[in-house]
C-alpha positions as CSV (number, residue, x, y, z in Angstrom):
1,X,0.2,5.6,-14.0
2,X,2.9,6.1,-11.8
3,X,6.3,6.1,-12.8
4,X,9.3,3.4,-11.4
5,X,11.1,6.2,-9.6
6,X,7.7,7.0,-7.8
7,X,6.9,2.8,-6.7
8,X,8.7,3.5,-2.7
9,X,5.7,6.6,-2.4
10,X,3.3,4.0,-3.3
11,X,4.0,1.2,-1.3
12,X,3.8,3.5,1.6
13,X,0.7,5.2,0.4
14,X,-1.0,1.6,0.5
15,X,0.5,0.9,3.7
16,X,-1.0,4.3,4.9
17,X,-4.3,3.4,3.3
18,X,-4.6,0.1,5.2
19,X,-3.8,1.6,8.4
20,X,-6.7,4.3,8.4
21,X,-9.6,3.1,9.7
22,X,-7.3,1.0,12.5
23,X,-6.2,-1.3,10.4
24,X,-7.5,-5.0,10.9
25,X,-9.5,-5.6,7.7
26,X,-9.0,-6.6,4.3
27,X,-8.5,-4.3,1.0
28,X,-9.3,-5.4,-2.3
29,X,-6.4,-4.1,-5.4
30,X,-9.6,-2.2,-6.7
31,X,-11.0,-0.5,-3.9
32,X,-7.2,0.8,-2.7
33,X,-6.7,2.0,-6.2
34,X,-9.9,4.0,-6.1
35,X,-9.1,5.0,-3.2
36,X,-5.6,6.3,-4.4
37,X,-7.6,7.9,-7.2
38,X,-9.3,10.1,-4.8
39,X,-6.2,11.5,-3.1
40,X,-4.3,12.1,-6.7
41,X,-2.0,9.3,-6.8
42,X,-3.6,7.4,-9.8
43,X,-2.0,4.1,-10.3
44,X,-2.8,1.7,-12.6
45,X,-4.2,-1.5,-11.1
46,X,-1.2,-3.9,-12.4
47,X,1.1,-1.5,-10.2
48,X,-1.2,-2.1,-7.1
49,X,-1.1,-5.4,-7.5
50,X,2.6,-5.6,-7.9
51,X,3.0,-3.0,-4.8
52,X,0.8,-5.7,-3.3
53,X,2.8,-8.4,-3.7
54,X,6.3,-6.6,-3.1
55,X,5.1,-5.7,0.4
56,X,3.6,-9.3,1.4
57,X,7.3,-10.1,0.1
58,X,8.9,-7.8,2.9
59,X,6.2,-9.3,5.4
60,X,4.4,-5.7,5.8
61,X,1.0,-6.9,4.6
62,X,-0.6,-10.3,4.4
63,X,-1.6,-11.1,0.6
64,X,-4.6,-13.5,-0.5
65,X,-5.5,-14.2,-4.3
66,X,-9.3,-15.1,-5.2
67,X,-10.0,-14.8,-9.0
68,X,-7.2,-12.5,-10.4
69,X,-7.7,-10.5,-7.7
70,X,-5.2,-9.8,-4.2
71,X,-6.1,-8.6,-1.3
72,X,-4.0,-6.8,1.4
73,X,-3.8,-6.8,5.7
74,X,-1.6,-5.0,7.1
75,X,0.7,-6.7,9.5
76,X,2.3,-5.6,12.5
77,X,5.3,-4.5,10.8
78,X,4.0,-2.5,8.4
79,X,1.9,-0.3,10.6
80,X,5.1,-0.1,12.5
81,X,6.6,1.4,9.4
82,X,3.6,3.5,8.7
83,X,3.5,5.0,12.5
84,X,7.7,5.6,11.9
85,X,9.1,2.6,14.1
86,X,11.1,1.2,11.6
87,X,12.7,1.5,8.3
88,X,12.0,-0.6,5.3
89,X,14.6,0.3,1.8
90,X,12.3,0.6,-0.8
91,X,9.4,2.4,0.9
92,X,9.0,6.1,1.0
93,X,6.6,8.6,2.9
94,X,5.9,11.3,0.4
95,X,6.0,14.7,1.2
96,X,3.1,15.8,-0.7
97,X,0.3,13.4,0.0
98,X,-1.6,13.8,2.9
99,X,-4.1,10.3,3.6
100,X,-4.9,11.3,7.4
């Protein structure tokens, strides 16, 4: 579980997530949870889902629902935010986590 004070390193840790590979695919809640798992984050999946939501809400990723489920694509200006182009309040780069 992460706690509220912790939810801008999160967002940015999804964003950072979406943008490995090059970017340009979808990402199921699950599968980015996992994936933040592996690199010591751990999340819970309602807090995924909610980071989920909070960036398609800032137009940083684009969201679809299929059975309880969301899925994430990261937009343009997210991987602008990710690459350090822009700004966005309420999104952090942690210091400690390292997702290259």
């Amino acid at each position: 579980m992460i706690l509220p004070d912790d939810i801008p390193y999160l967002r940015w840790a999804l964003l950072k997530l979406l943008a490995s590979e090059g970017g340009g695919y979808w990402a199921a809640d699950g599968t980015l949870m996992r994936a933040l798992d592996k690199v010591g984050f751990g999340p819970s999946l309602d807090q995924v889902r909610g980071a989920i939501k909070w960036l398609s809400d800032q137009a940083l990723v684009e969201m679809k629902t299929a059975n309880q489920s969301r899925s994430a694509l990261l937009l343009q200006s997210g991987l602008d935010l990710v690459e350090g182009r822009s700004l966005v309040p309420g999104v952090k780069r942690p210091l400690h986590l390292d997702l290259e």
